[in-house]
C-alpha positions as CSV (number, residue, x, y, z in Angstrom):
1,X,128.2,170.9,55.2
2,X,129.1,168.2,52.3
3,X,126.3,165.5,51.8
4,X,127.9,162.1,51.4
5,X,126.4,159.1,49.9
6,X,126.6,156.7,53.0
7,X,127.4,154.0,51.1
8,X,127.5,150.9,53.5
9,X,128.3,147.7,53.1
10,X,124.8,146.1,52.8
11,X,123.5,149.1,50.3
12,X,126.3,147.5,48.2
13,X,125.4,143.8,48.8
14,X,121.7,144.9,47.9
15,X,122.8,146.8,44.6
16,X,124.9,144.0,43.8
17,X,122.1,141.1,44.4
18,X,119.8,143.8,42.4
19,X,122.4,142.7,39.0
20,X,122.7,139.3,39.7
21,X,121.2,136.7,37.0
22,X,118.9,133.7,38.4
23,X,122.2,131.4,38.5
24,X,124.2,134.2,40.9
25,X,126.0,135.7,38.1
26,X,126.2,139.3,37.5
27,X,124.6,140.7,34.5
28,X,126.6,142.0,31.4
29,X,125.8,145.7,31.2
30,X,126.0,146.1,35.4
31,X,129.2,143.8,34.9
32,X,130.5,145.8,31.9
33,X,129.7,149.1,34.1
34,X,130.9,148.2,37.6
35,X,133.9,146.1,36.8
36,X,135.5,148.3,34.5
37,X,136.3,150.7,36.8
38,X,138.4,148.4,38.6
39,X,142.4,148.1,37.9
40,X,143.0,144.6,37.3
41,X,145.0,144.7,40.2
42,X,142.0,145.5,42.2
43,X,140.0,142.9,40.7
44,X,142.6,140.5,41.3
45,X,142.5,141.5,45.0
46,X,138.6,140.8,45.1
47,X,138.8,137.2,43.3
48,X,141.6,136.8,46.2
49,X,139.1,138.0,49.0
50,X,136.5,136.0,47.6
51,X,137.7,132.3,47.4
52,X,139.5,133.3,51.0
53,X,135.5,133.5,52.0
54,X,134.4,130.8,50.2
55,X,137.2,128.8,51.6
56,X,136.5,130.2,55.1
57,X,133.0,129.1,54.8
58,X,133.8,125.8,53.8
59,X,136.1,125.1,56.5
60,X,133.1,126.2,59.2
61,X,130.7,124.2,57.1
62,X,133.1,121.1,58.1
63,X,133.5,122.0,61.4
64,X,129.3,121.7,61.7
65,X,129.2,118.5,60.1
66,X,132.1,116.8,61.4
67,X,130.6,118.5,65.2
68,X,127.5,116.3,64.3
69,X,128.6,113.2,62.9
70,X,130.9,113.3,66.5
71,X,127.4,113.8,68.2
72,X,125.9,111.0,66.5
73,X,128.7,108.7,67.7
74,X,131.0,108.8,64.7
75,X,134.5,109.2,65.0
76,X,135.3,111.5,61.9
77,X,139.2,111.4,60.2
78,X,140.9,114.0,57.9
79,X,142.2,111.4,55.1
């Protein structure tokens, strides 16, 4: 029977967090090592998957505060 590497999700997460820099960045050599092996197709796809998080984030960050403003008695409008 083939061993596999069970790579999950969250081993990756960890691994990546292991090469991040103090401000969140990735550091050069893991960068340099990891991202090369990426088309730039595929790295164009993961940017794209990214800021559809961030933005997804964002958007339920709003829905919180605008949720508690309305609790507070505040009538909240989208300019």
């Amino acid at each position: 029977m083939a061993q596999t590497d069970n790579l999950t999700p969250g081993k990756l997460v960890t691994k990546i967090r292991e090469n991040q820099n103090k401000n969140g960045t990735i550091k050069a050599l893991f960068a340099n090592q990891f991202l090369a092996k990426f088309t730039l197709k595929e790295l164009e796809g993961i940017v794209k998957s990214c800021e559809k998080e961030i933005e997804k984030r964002e958007d339920q960050k709003v829905d919180e505060l605008t949720k508690f403003l309305e609790q507070k008695g505040y009538e909240v409008k989208k300019k």
